[in-house]
BASEKE-426190 format. One record per residue (C-alpha): chain; x negated, y, z. Coordinates in nm, 2 decimals. Last residue first. Example, Ala and Ser with C-alpha at 12.3 -4.5 7.8 and 13.67 -1.06 7.14 Angstrom:
<rs>
(r 'A', (-1.37, -0.11, 0.71));
(r 'A', (-1.23, -0.45, 0.78));
</rs>
This chain:
<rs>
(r 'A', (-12.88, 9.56, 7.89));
(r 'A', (-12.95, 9.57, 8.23));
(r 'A', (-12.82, 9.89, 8.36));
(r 'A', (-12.48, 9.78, 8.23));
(r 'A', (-12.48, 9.48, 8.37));
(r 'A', (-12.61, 9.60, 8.71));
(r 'A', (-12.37, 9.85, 8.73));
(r 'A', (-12.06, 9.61, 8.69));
(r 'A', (-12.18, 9.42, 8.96));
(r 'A', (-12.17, 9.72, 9.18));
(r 'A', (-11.84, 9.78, 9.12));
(r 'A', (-11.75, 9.39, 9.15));
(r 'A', (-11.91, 9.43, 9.50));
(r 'A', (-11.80, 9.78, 9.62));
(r 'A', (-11.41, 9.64, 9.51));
(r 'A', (-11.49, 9.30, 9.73));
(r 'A', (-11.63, 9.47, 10.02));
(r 'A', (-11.36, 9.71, 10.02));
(r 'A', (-11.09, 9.41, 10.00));
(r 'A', (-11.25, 9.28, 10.31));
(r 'A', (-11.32, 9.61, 10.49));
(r 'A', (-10.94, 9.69, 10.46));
(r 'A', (-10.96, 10.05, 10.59));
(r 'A', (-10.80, 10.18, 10.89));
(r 'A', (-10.59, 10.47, 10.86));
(r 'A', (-10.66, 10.86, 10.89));
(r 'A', (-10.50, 10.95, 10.56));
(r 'A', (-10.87, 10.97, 10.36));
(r 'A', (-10.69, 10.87, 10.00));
(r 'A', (-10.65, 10.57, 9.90));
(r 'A', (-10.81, 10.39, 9.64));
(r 'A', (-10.68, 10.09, 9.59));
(r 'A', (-10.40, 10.28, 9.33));
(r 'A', (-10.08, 10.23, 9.22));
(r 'A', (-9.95, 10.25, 9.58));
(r 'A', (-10.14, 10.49, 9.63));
(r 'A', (-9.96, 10.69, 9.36));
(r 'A', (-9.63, 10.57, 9.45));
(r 'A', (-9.66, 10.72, 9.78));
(r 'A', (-9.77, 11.01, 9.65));
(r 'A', (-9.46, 11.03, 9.39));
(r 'A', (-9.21, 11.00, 9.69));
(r 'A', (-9.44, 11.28, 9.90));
(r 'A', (-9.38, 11.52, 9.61));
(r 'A', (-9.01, 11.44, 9.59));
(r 'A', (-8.96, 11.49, 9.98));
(r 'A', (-9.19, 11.80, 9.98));
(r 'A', (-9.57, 11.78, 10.06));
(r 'A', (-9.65, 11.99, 10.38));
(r 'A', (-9.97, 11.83, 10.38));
(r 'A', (-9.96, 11.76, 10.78));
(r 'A', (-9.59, 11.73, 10.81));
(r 'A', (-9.47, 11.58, 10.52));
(r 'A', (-9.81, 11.43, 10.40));
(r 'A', (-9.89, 11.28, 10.72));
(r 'A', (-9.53, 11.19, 10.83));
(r 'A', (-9.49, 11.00, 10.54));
(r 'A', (-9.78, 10.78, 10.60));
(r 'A', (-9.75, 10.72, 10.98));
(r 'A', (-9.39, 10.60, 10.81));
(r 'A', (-9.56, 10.38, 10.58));
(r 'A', (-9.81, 10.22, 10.84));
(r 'A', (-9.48, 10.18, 11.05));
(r 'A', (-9.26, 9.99, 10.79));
(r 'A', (-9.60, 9.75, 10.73));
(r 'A', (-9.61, 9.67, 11.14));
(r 'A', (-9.24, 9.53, 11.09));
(r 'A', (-8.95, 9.76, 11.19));
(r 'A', (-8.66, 9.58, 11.35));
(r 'A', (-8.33, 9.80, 11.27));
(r 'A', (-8.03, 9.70, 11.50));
(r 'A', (-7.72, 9.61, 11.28));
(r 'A', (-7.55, 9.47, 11.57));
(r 'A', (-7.72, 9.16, 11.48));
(r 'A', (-8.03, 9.19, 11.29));
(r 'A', (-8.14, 9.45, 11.04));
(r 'A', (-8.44, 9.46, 10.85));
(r 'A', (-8.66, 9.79, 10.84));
(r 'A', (-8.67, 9.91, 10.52));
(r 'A', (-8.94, 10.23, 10.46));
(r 'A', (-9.07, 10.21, 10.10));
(r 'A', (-8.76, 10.24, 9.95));
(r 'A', (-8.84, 10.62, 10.05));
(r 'A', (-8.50, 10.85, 10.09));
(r 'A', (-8.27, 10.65, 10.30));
(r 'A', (-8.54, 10.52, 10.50));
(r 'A', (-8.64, 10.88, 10.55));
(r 'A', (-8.30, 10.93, 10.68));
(r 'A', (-8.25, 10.70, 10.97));
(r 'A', (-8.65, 10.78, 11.04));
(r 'A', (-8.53, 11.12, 11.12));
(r 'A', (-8.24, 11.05, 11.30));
(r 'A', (-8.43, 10.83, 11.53));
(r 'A', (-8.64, 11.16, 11.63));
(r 'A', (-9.03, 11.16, 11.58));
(r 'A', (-9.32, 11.12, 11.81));
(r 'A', (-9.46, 10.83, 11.59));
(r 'A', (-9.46, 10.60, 11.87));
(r 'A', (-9.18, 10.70, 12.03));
(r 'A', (-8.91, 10.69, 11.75));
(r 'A', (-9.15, 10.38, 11.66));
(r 'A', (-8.99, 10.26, 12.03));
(r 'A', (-8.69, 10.37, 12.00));
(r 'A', (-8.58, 10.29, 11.65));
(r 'A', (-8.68, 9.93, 11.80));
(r 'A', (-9.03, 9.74, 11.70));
(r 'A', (-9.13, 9.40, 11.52));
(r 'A', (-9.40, 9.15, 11.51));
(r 'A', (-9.56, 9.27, 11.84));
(r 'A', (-9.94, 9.28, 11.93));
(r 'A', (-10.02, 9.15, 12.26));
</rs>
């Protein structure tokens, strides 16, 4: 059973990262904000942990700095096309972008 929302701990787990560090990457990416419920417990939505598999791939594995990884994530933001970070690919809207690409090519190889 998939789950709407996860602990510190458990994405803490997940990601194989310490709570303090995800306490102050959500201080410096607006990307990451986990909502906060009583007690002021963050609840991390499936979206939060996508980013934060992000960050951790260019930090760690591109050895990007804070800034650079800031502007990166804006970038593909920007962008549909993302580049190869090891995540799944929306097949629907990569269907759709092949096909109006394709479409495009065909008018211009017809005139």
């Amino acid at each position: 059973m998939k789950k709407y929302y996860y602990t510190i701990g458990e994405v803490s787990n997940l990601l194989d990262l310490k709570p303090h560090v995800l306490r102050y990457w959500e201080k410096e990416f607006k990307q990451v904000h986990p909502k906060k419920r009583f007690g002021r417990n963050r609840r991390y939505n499936p979206d939060d942990i996508e980013t934060l598999k992000k960050i951790k791939y260019l930090l760690h594995k591109k050895r990007y700095t804070i800034e650079g990884c800031r502007n990166k994530l804006k970038e593909l933001k920007k962008s549909e096309d993302q580049i190869e970070l090891n995540f799944k690919i929306n097949k629907k809207k990569l269907k759709k972008k092949l096909k109006t690409e394709l479409l495009e090519v065909k008018e211009i190889l017809s005139d």
